[in-house]
Structures are given as C-alpha cells and as structure tokens.
C-alpha atoms as one frame of an Amber mdcrd trajectory, in Angstrom:
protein
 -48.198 -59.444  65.962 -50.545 -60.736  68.664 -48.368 -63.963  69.176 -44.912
 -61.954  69.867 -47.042 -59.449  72.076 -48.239 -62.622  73.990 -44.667 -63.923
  74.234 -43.844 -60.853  75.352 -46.384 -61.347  78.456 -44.998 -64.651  79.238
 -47.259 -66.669  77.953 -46.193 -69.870  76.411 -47.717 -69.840  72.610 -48.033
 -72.444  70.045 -49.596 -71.360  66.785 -51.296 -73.458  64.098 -53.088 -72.224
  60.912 -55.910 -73.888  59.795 -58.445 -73.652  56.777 -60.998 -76.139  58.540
 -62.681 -75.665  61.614 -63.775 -78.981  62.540 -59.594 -80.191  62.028 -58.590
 -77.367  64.450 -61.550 -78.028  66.872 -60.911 -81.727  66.911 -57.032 -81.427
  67.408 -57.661 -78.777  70.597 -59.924 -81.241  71.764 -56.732 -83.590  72.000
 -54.453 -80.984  73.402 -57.047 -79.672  76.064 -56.609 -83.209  78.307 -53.919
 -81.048  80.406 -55.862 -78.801  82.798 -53.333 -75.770  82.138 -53.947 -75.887
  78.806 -55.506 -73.375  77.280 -56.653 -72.277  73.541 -57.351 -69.480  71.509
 -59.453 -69.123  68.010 -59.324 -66.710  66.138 -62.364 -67.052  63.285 -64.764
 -65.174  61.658 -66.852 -67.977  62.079 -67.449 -68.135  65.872 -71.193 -69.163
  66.010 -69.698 -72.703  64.555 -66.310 -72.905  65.883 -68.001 -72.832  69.413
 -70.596 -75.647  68.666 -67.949 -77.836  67.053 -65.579 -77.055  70.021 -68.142
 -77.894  72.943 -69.421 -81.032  71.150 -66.033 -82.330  72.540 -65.841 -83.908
  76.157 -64.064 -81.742  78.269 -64.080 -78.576  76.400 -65.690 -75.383  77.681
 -65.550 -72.388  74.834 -66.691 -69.354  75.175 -66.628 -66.223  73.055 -65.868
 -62.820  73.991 -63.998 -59.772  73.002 -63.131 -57.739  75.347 -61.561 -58.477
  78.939 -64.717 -57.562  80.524 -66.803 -60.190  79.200 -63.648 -62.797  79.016
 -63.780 -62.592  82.311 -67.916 -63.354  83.265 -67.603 -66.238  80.115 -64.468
 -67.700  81.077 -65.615 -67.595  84.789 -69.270 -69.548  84.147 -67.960 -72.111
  82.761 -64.523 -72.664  83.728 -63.418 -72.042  79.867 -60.421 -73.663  78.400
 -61.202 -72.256  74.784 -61.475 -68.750  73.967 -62.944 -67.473  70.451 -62.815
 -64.336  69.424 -63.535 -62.776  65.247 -60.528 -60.440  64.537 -62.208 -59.144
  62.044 -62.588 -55.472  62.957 -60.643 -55.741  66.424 -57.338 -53.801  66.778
 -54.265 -55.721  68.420 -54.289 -54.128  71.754 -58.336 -55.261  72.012 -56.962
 -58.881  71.119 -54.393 -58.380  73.187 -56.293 -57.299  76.265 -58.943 -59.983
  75.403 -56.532 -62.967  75.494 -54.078 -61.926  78.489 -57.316 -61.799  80.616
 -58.287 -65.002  79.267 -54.299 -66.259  80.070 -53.993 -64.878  83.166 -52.114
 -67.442  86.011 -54.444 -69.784  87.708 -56.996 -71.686  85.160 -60.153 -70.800
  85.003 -62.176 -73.684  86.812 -65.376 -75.224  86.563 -68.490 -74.479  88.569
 -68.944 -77.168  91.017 -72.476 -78.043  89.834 -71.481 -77.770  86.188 -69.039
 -80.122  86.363 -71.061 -83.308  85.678 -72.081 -82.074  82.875 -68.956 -79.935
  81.363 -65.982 -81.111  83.291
C-alpha cells in the first residue's frame, strides 16, 4: 500500500525485498552514487540497519518516524537514507514520514560535515 500511495505522489519507486540487512545496505550503498537518489528502509531492526548503512562512504541515514523529526534528521546531515520500523505505524504515518523525506530538492550536506560524510 505505501508504494502505490507514493506513486500516487509522484515519486519514482523501486522496491526490493530483502531477508539480510547487510545485502540491502551494501546494494543502496551502490545505488546512492547519484545525488537524487534517495532510499527508504523499512526494518524492525533500525539500530543495525543504520550502522551498516553509514559504514558506507557517502551514505547519510537517519531514522525517524514522523515528518517532524524527518525533517531536523534529514536536514543535519543531508540524509540520503531514511529508516523507519513499521511495526506499529499506520500507512498514513509512513506515508507522511517518507513524502517529507521525498520532497523535491535533496536534502544536502552541512558544509562542515561534508569532509567527513559527503
């Protein structure tokens, strides 16, 4: 439901199931090289989807779950990866959560991050 009510934003959505986090983490890793790119996990396991996910040069993930705090993540690091436990969260929340995260003009990275995160 979430992807067709993404689609139905207009935002361009790929989907990929996945049983192993450190597959998924390390293929995003490859996919994030494009600047507009960005990527969504949905896990139960967040605390080590995010450290596998930053261990990767060029990825900045952050968790959050509602648009609120999407927003003050996505915007202190200039995320590119967005994770978020469904568990317990209703589609609209997801919904809300992600199209924040989505929304036109990437989320950059602060200027004296950069060196380090970029």
């Amino acid at each position: 439901g979430l992807t067709n009510a993404l689609r139905g934003e207009g935002i361009a959505v790929e989907t990929e199931k996945s049983d192993c986090l450190i597959r998924s983490t390390d293929k995003l890793a490859a996919e994030l090289r494009d600047d507009r790119t960005l990527a969504l996990i949905l896990t139960p396991d967040v605390a080590a989807a995010l450290c596998l996910a930053n261990r990767h040069s060029g990825v900045r993930a952050v968790s959050a779950t509602d648009a609120g705090a999407v927003t003050a993540a996505a915007r202190a690091v200039g995320a590119n990866v967005l994770l978020i436990d469904p568990q317990g969260r209703g589609r609209f929340q997801l919904k809300q959560a992600t199209t924040t995260f989505c929304r036109p003009g990437s989320w950059t990275c602060p200027e004296p991050l950069q060196s380090r995160l970029g």
